[in-house]
C-alpha positions in Angstrom: 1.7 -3.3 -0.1 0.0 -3.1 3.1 2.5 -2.2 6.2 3.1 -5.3 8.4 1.5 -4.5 11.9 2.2 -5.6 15.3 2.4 -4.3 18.6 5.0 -3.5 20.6 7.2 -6.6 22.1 5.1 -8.9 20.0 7.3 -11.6 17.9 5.4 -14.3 17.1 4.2 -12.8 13.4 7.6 -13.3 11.1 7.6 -10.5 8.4 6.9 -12.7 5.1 7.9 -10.9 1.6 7.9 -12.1 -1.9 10.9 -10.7 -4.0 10.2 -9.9 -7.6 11.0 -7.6 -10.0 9.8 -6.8 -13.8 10.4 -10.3 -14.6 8.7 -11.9 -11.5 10.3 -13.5 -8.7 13.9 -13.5 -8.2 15.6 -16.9 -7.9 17.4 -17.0 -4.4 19.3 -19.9 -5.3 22.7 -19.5 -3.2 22.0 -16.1 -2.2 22.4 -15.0 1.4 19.5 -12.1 2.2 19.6 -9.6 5.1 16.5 -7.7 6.5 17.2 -3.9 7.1 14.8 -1.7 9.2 15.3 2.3 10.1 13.6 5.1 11.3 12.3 7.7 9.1 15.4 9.6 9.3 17.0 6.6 8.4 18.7 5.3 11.8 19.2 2.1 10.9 17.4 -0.1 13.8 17.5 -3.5 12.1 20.1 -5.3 10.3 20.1 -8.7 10.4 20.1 -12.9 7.7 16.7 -12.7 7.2 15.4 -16.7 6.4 15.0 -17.9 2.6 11.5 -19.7 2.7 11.4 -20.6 -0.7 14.3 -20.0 -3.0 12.9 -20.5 -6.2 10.0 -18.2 -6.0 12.2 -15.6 -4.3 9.9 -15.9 -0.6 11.5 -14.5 2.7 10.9 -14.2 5.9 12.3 -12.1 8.9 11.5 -13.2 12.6 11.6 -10.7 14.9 12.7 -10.6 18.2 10.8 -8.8 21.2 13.3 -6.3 21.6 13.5 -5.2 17.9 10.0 -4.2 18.2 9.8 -2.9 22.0 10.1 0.7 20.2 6.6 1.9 18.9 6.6 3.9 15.8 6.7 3.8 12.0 10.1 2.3 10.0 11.2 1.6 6.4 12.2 -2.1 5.7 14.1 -3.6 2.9 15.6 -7.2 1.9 19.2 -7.2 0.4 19.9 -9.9 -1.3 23.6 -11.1 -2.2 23.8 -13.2 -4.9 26.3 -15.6 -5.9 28.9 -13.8 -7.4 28.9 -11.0 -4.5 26.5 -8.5 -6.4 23.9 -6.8 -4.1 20.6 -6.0 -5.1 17.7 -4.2 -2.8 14.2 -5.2 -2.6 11.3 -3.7 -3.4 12.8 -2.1 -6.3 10.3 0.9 -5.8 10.0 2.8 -2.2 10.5 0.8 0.8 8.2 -2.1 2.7 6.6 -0.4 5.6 6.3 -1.6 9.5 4.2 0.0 11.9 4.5 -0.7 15.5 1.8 0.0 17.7 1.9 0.7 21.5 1.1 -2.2 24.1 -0.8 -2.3 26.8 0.9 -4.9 27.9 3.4 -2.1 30.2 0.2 0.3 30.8 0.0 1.9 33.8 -3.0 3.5 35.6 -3.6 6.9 35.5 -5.7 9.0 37.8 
């Protein structure tokens, strides 16, 4: 998968992530699901309900906030689910999702 890009202190894109596993997508029917973010020494930055969009075919979506991406740089990204009867489960089963935040020029100042 392709790393979800923005730039820094932008919000308006939601993260949007299809949970499957060797069986196809996982039925999030009841389940609560949390978005986790860190560093790449694994300083967690981001843990936080991430939305169900559609249950059945297991689509979430994490919105962002402006200060959760004000920090340019590279993080890992997962989705926890919490199904029903309390068991947790990580997602993608295989490595992590990827977010790259690129600098602003929103903040830039001149330079001589």
């Amino acid at each position: 998968m392709e790393p979800y890009i923005i730039k820094a202190g932008d919000n308006r894109k939601p993260f949007t992530y299809q949970l499957t596993d060797f069986n196809g997508a996982i039925d999030l029917t009841n389940c609560k699901v949390d978005f986790k973010m860190s560093t790449s020494y694994f300083k967690s930055v981001i843990n936080q309900s991430a939305e169900i969009v559609n249950p059945v075919d297991g689509l979430v979506k994490y919105q962002f906030n402006s200060t959760e991406t004000s920090q340019a740089g590279y993080f890992y990204a997962a989705f926890e689910v919490t199904f029903p009867d309390f068991r947790k489960e990580s997602f993608p089963k295989s490595g992590y999702l990827h977010v790259q935040i690129n600098r602003s020029l929103r903040n830039a100042k001149e330079q001589d």
